[in-house]
N, C-alpha and C positions, 0 to 999 in steps of 0.2 A: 624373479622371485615371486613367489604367491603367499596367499594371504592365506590363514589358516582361514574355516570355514567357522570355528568358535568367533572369532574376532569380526566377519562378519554376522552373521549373525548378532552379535551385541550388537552393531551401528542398526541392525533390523529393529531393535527389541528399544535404542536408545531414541531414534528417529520417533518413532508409535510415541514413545513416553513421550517427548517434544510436543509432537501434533494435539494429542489429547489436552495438555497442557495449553496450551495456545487456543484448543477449543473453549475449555474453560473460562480461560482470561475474557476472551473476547466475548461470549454470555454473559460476565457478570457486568461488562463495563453497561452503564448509563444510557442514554439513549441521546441524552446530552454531548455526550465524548461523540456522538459522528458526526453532529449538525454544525454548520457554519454560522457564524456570528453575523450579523448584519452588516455591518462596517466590513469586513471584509468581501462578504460576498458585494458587495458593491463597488469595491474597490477590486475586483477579479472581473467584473462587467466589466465597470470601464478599460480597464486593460484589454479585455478580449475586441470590444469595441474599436479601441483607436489602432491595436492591429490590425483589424479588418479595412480600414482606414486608407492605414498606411499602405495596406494591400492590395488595394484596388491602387492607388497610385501607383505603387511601385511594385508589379509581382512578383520581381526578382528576388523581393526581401522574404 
């Protein structure tokens, strides 16, 4: 069975609407909304750290 060629077409025309939207959004948001909070990013250290750890001990893991 195929797809009429109107029906694509709209996903062409809805997908655009989608992306520009999304364009949008992500411009207005803050500069605040991407940055990492202290306490976490420090708590994402040490995690990456004592895997590294664990890693050299044991590389299987």
């Amino acid at each position: 069975m195929t797809t009429p060629a109107v029906t694509v077409l709209d996903w062409k025309k809805l997908k655009q609407v989608y992306e520009e939207a999304e364009r949008r959004y992500l411009e207005s948001l803050p500069p605040e909304h991407f940055m990492e909070a202290v306490p976490h990013a420090r708590q994402r250290e040490i995690t990456l750290e004592s895997f590294a750890v664990i890693h050299a001990l044991r590389p299987d893991i």
